[in-house]
Structure formats: C-alpha cells, structure tokens
DRENDO-1510 file (C-alpha; in Angstrom, 1 decimal, always signed):
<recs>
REC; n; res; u; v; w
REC; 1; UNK; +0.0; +0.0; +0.0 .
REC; 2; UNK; +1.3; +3.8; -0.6 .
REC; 3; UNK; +1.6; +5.2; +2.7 .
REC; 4; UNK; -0.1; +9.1; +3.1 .
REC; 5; UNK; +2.7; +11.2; +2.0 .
REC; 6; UNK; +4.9; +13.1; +4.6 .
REC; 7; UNK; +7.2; +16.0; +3.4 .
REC; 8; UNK; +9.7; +15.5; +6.3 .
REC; 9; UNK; +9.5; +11.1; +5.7 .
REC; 10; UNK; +10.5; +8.4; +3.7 .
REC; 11; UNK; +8.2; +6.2; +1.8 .
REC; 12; UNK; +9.6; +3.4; +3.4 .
REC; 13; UNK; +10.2; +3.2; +7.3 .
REC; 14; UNK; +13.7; +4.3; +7.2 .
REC; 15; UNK; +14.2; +2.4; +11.0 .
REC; 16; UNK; +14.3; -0.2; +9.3 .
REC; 17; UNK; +17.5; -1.6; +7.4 .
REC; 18; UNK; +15.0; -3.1; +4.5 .
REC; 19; UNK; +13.1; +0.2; +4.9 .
REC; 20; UNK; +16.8; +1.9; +4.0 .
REC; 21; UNK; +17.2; -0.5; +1.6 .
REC; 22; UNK; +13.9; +0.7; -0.4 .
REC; 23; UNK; +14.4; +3.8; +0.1 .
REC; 24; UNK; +18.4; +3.8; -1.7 .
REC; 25; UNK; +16.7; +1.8; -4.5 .
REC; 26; UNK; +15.1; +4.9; -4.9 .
REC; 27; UNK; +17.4; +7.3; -4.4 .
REC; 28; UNK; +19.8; +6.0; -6.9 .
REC; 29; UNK; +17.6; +4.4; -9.9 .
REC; 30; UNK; +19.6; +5.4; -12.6 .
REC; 31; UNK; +16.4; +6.6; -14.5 .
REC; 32; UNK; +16.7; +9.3; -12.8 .
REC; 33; UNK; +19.6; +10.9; -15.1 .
REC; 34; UNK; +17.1; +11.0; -17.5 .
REC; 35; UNK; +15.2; +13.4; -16.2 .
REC; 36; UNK; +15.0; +16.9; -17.8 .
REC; 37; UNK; +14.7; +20.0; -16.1 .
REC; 38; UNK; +11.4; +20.4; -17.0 .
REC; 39; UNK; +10.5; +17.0; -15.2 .
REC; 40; UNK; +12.7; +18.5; -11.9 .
REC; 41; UNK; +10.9; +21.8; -12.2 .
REC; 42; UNK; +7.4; +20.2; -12.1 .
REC; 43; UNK; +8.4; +18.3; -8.9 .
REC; 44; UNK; +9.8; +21.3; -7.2 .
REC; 45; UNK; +6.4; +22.9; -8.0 .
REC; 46; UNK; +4.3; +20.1; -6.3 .
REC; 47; UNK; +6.4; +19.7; -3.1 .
REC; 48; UNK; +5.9; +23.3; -3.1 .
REC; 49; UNK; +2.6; +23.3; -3.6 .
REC; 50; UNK; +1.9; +20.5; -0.9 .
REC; 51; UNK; +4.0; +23.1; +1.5 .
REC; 52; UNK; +1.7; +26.0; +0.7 .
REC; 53; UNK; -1.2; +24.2; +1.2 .
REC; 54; UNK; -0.3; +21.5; +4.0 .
REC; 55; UNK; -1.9; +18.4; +1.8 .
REC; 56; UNK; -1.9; +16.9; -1.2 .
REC; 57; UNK; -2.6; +19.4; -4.2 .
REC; 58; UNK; -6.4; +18.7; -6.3 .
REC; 59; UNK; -5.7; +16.2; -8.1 .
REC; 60; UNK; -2.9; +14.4; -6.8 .
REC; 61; UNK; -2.1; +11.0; -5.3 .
REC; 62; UNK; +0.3; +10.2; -2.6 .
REC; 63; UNK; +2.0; +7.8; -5.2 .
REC; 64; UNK; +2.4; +11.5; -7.4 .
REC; 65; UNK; +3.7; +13.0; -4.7 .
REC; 66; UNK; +6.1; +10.4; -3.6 .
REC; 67; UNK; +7.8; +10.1; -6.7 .
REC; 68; UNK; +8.1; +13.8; -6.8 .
REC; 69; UNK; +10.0; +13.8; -3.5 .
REC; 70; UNK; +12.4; +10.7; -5.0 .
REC; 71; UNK; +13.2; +13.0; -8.6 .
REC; 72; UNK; +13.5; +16.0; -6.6 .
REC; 73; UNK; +15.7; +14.2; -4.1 .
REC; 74; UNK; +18.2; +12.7; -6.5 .
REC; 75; UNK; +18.7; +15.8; -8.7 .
REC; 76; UNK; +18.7; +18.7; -6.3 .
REC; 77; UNK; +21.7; +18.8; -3.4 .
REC; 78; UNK; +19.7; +19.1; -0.2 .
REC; 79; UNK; +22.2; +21.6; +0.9 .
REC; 80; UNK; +22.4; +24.6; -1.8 .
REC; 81; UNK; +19.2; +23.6; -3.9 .
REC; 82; UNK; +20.9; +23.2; -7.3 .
REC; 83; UNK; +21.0; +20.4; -9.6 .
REC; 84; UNK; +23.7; +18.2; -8.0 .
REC; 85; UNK; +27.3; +18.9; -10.3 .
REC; 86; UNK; +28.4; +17.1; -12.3 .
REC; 87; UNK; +26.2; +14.2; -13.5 .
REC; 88; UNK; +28.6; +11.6; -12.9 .
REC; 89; UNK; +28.8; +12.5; -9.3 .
REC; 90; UNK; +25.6; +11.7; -8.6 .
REC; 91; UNK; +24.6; +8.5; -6.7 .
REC; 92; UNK; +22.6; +6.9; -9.8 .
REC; 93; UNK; +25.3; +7.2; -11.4 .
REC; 94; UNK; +27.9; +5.5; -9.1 .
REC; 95; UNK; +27.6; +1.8; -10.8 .
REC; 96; UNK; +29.1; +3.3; -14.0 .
REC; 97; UNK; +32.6; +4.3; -13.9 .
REC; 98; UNK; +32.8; +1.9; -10.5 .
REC; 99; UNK; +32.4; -1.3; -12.6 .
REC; 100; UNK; +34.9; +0.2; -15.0 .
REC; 101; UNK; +37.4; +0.7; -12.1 .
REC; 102; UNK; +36.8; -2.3; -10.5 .
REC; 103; UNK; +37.1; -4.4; -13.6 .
REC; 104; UNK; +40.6; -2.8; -14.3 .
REC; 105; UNK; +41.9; -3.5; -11.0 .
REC; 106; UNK; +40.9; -6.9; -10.7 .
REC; 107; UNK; +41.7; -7.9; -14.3 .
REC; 108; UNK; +44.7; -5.7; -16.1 .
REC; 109; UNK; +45.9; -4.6; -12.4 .
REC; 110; UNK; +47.6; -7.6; -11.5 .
REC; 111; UNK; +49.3; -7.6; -14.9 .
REC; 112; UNK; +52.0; -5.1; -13.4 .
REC; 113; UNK; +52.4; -2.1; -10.7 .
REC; 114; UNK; +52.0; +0.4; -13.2 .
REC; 115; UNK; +48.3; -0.8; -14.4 .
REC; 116; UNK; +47.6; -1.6; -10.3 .
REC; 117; UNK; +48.5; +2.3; -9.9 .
REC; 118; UNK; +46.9; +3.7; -12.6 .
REC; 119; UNK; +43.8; +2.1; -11.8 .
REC; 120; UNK; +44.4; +3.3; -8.5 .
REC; 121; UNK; +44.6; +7.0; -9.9 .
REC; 122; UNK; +41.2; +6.8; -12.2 .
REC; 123; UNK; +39.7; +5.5; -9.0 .
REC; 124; UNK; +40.4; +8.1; -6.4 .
REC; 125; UNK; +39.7; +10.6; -9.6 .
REC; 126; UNK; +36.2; +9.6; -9.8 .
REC; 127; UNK; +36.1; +9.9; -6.6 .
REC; 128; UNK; +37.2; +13.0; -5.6 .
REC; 129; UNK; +33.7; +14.3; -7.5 .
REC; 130; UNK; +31.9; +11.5; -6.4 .
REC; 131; UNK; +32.4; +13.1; -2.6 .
REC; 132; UNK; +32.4; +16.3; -3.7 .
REC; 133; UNK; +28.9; +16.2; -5.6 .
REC; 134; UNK; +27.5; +14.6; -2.5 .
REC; 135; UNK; +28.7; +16.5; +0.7 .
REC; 136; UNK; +26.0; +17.5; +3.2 .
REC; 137; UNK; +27.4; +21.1; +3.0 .
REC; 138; UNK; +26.9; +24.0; +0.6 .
REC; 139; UNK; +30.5; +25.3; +0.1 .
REC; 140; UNK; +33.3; +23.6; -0.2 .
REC; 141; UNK; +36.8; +24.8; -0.3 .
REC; 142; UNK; +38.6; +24.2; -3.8 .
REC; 143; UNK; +41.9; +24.3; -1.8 .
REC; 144; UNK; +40.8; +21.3; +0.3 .
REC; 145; UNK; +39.5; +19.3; -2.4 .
REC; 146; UNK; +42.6; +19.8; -4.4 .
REC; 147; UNK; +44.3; +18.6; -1.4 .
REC; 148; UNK; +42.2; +15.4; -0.9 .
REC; 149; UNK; +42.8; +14.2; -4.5 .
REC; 150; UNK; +46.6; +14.7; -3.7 .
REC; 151; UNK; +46.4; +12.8; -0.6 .
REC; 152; UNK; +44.0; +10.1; -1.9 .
REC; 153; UNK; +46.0; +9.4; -5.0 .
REC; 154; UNK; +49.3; +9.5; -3.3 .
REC; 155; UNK; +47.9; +6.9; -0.4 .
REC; 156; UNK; +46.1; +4.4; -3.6 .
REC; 157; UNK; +48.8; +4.1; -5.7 .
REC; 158; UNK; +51.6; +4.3; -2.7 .
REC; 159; UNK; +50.0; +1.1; -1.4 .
REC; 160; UNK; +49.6; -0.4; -5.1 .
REC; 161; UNK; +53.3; +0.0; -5.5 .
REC; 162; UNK; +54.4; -1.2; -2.3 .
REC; 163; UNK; +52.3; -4.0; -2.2 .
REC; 164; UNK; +53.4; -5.1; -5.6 .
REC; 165; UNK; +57.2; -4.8; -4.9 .
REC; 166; UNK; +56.5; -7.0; -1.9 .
REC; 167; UNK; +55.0; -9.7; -3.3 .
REC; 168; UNK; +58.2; -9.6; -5.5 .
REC; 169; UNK; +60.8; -9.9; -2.8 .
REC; 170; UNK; +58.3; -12.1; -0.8 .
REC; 171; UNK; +56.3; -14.7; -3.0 .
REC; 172; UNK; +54.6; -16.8; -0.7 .
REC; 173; UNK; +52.7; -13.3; -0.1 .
REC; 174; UNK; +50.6; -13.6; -3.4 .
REC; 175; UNK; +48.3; -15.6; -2.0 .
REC; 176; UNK; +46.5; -12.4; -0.2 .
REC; 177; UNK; +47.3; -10.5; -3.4 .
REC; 178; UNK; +43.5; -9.7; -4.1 .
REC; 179; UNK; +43.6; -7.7; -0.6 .
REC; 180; UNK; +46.1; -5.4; -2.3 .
REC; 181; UNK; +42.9; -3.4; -3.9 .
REC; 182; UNK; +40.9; -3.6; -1.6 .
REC; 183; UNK; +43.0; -1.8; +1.6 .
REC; 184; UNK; +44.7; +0.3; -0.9 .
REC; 185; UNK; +41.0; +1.4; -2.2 .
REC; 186; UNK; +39.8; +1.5; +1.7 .
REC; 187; UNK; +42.7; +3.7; +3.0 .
REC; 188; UNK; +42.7; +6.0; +0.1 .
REC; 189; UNK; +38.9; +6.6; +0.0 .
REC; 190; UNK; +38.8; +6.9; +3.9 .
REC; 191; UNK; +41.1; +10.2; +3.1 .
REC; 192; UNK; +39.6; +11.0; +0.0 .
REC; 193; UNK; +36.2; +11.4; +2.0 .
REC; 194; UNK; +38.0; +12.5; +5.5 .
REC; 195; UNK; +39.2; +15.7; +3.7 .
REC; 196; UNK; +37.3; +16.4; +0.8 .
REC; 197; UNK; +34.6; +16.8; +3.3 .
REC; 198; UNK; +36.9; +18.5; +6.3 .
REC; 199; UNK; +35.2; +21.8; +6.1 .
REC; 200; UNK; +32.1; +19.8; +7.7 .
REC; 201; UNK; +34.1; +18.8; +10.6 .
REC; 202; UNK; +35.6; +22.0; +11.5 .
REC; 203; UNK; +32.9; +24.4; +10.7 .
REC; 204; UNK; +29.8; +21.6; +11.1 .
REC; 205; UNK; +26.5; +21.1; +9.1 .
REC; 206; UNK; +23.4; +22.2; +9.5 .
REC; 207; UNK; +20.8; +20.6; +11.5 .
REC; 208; UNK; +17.0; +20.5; +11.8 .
REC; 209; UNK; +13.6; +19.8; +14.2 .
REC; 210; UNK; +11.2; +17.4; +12.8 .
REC; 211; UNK; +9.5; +19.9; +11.1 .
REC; 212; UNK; +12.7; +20.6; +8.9 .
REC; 213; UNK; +13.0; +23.9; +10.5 .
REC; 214; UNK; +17.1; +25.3; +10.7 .
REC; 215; UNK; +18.4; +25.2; +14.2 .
REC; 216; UNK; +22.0; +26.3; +13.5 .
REC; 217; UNK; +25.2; +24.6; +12.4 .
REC; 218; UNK; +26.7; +21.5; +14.3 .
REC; 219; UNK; +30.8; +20.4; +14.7 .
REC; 220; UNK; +29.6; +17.2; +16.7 .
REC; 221; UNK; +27.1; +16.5; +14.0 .
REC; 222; UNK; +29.1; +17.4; +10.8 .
REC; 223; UNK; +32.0; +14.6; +12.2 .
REC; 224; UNK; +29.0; +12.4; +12.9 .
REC; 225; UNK; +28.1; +12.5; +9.1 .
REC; 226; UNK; +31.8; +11.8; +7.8 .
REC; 227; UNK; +32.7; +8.9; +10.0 .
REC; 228; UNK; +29.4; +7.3; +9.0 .
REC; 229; UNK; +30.0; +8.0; +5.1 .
REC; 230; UNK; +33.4; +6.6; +5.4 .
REC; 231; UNK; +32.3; +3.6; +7.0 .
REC; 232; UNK; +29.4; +2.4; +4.7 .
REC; 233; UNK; +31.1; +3.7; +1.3 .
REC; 234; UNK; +35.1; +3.7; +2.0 .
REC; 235; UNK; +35.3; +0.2; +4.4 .
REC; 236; UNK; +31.9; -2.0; +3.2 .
REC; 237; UNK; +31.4; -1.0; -0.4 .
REC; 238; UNK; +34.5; -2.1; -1.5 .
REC; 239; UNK; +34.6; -5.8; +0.0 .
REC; 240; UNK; +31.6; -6.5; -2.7 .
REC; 241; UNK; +33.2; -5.6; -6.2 .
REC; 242; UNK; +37.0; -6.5; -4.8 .
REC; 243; UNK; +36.8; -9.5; -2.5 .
REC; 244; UNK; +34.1; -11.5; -4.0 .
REC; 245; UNK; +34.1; -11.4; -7.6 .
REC; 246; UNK; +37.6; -12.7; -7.1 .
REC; 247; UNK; +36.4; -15.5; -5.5 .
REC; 248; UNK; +33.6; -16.3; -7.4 .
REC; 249; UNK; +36.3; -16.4; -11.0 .
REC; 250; UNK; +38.3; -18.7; -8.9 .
REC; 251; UNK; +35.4; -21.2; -8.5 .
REC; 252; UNK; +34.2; -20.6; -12.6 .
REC; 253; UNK; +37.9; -21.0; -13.8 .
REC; 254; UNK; +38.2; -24.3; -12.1 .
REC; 255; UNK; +35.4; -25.6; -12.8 .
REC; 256; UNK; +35.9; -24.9; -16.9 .
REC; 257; UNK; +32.2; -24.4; -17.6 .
REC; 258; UNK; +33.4; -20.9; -19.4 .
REC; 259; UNK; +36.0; -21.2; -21.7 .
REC; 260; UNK; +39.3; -18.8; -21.7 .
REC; 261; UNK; +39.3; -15.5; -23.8 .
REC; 262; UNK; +35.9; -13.6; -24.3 .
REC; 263; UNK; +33.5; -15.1; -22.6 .
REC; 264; UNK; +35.3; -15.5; -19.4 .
REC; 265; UNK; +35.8; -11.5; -19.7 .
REC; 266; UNK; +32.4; -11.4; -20.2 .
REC; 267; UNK; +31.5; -13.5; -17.1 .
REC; 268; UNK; +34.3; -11.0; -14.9 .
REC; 269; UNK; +32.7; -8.1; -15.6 .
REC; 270; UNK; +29.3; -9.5; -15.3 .
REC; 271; UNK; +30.0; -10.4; -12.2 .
REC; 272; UNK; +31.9; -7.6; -11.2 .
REC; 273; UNK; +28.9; -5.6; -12.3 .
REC; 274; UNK; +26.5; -7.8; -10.3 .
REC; 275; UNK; +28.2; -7.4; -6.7 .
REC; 276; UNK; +28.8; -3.7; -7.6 .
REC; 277; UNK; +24.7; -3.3; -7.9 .
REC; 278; UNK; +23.9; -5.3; -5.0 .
REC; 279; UNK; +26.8; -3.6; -2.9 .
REC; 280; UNK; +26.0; -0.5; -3.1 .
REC; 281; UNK; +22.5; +0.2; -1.8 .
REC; 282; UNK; +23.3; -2.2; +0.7 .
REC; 283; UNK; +26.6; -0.7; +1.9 .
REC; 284; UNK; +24.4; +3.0; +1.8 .
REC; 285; UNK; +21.1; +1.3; +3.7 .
REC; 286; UNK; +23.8; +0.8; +6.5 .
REC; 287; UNK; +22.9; +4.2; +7.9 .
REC; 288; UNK; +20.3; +6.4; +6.9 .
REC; 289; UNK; +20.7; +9.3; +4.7 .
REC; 290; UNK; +18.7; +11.6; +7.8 .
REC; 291; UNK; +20.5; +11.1; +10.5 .
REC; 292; UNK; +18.5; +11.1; +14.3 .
REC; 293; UNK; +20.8; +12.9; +16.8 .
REC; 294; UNK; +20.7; +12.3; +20.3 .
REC; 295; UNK; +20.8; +16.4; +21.4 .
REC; 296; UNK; +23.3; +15.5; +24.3 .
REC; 297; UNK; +26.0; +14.4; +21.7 .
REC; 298; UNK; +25.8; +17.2; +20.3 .
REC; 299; UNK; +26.4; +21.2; +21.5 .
REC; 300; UNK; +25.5; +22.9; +24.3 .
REC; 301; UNK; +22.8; +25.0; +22.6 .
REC; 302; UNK; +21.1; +21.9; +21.4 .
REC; 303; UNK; +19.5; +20.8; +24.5 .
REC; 304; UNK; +17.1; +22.4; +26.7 .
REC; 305; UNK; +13.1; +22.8; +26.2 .
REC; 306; UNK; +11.7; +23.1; +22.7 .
REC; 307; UNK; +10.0; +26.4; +21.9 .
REC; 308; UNK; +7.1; +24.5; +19.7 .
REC; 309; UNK; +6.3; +21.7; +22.1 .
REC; 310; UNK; +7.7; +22.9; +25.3 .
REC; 311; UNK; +9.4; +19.9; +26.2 .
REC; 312; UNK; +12.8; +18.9; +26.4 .
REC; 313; UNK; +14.2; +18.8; +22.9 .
REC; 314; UNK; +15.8; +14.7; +22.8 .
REC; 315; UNK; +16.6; +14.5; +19.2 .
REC; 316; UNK; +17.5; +16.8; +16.1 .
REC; 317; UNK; +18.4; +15.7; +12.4 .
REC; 318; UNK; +21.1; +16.6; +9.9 .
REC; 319; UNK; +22.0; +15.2; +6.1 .
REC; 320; UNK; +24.6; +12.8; +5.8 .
REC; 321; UNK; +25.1; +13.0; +2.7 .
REC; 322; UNK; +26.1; +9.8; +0.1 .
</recs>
C-alpha cells in the first residue's frame, strides 16, 4: 500500500534496514539521469505546492507526490538547492565508472604495478567528485578538495606499488594478493572522504527539528556524518566488487564451464557488475541518509526545552550525505 505522504519522511520506514534498503533503490535508480529540467521543475512545483497548502494538491495521489520527492531528491543537493554537479557524481550514477574501475583493478591490475597504480589514480579521480557532488554542505573549499585528491591518490597508488614490490621480494605473499585493492582502495577513499569533506568537521552542518526547521550549524554532528560516510562507502562497499568477484572467477575457472578469452571477460565483468549493484545500496542502507541525533552528543545549545512543544528537545536531524 502507498503510505499518506509526509514532506519530512521516507516512503519506506527508514528504522528499518530493509526500509533503507527501499528507500536507496530509490534514491539511486539510474532513470533518474534522464530526467530533464522540465520533469525537476514540475516536482519542485508540487512539493511546493503540498508546502503551501499542507496536503496533497487537487488532483494528486500520494503515489504523485512520492515520486516527486524521489526526482527531486536525487537531482537537487539538499544543501544549496541546485542540480547536484556534475552528473557523474551523482549517486545513480555511481555503478558506472565503479564497474569500470573495478574491472581494471581486478583484471589488467595484477598484470604489473604500473596498471595496479593507474587504476588506483582513475579510482580516487572519480572519486574525488563523487564526494564532492554529495557532501552535506553547501560550500566547499577548492583548496581542500585539491588537497584530498593529492592525498588520496598518493595513499592508492603508494599502497599499489608497495604492495606489488613486496610480493616480488616475498612470493609466498601472493596468496593475499587480491587484498592489495581492496585496503589500498579502503585507506585511500577513507582520506579522500576525510578531507574532501573537512570543512564539515571544523565548521559543522546544519541541523533540523522534525518539522525541517534550521536550528543552526553543528561540529559534533558534521564529524558524525563523515565517519558514518566513510564507513558504509570507504570500508563496506568495497569488499563487494574486490573481494568477491575474485572468488567467485576462482570457482568458474576451475570448474571450466566458461572457456578462456571472451566469454570468461564477459563473465568477470558481469560479475563484477552484479556485486557492484547489490553492494551499493546495501553498503548506503547501512545508515540512513537523515540522520537522528541524540541532542546531548551534540552542542550545548542543542539541548534544553523546545520552543514548539515545550518539552525537552531529545533529538534533532542533519544530512549525511552519500
């Protein structure tokens, strides 16, 4: 059943991990880079209208209004209420360039060092405006995002090297050689998102009642949002396109039911593309997108009574961004 539309919800009951779950599908259906700005505009008008009004606008459904929020909510940056820049950056279109990445470090990085690094590089590339396209903040300092890259790439592709000359002097070490990837890509996304975001940990993001109303700007809660992006997109996503497509060639390989040359590419990337889909709205349903705030981990200023209910304020909200 479609549940009554709420301005301030989720369809789904984002408590709830499957909730989450339903609620990502959404958020990063890839359909939605083929809306126009026509389709975005016309959205924008019926949340606002719904606003104005306080329910649904003549003629509407909930279903209408639903969808609405999902467009609106996977084009337009939560924070400065543009069209989220560039496209590529966006969520729905994560899968993309990631399967290409992923393919080229599993398959033509092991061929040498150089290819492990340079996949290395295109990876922390993408990114570097994958983070910045979905901060939880409105500005961003060029300075520090030009600083991240540095850092990111230099961390990737120092760990790519290393580990590749040390597999050379020590052989018996190629057994764990498909975990070379994986903590290089961990470590160097960690940073990427650490300080491509660092602005929200010093000067903190903004947080909310649960009528959406602005109640200031938050250190406590701006750290809050990093540390939880880094953990479901820089330490979980990656075990599904790096760890287990490797292990699932292993058991193809030996088996011979695909022969060698094209269609066992084929089959790679296939698969690689398959754990890539599944990983990442389960690695992002981790933690919900609105995060609940227990007020006494946060500020001072935070707690006390609430001015609308007059009660003690227990919880506030804030973005965490993708």
């Amino acid at each position: 059943m479609i549940p009554t539309f709420d301005p301030n919800g989720t369809r789904y009951d984002s408590t709830k991990y499957v909730g989450r779950l339903q609620n990502i599908l959404c958020a990063i259906d890839p359909r939605t880079l083929l809306l126009s700005d026509a389709q975005v505009k016309s959205s924008q008008k019926l949340l606002a209208e719904y606003k104005s009004l306080g329910h649904l606008p003549p003629n509407t459904t909930d279903q209408q209004m639903w969808t609405a929020q999902q467009e609106v909510a996977a084009v337009i940056h939560p924070a400065t209420g543009e069209p989220m820049s560039p496209t590529i950056g966006r969520m729905s279109a994560f899968i993309f360039p990631n399967v290409l990445t992923a393919t080229g470090m599993l398959m033509h990085g092991p061929t040498s060092t150089a290819a492990g690094v340079f996949w290395q590089w295109i990876n922390q590339s993408y990114n570097v405006v994958n983070n910045y396209t979905n901060r939880s903040s409105a500005e961003v300092d060029m300075n520090v995002i030009a600083q991240s890259y540095g850092m990111a790439v230099t961390a990737a592709c120092g760990i790519a090297l290393g580990a590749g000359v040390l597999i050379k002097r020590v052989p018996s070490l190629s057994r764990v050689g498909l975990l070379v990837p994986y903590l290089a890509t961990v470590a160097a996304g960690s940073s990427n998102v650490g300080l491509t975001r660092m602005n929200e940990m010093t000067d903190g993001i903004s947080v909310f009642d649960a009528d959406g109303d602005d109640l200031g700007t938050s250190v406590n809660a701006g750290r809050s949002a990093v540390f939880n992006t880094i953990l479901t997109r820089s330490m979980f996503l990656p075990v599904f396109p790096l760890l287990f497509p490797p292990m699932v060639m292993t058991g193809i390989r030996k088996s011979g039911l695909i022969r060698a040359g094209g269609p066992l590419i084929a089959a790679e990337v296939l698969t690689i593309t398959f754990f890539m889909g599944v990983g990442l709205p389960c690695a992002l349903a981790l933690q919900p997108q609105k995060m609940v705030l227990d007020v006494n981990d946060l500020e001072e200023r935070f707690r006390g009574m609430d001015p609308k209910t007059g009660k003690p304020r227990d919880v506030v909200y804030a973005n965490k961004g993708l």
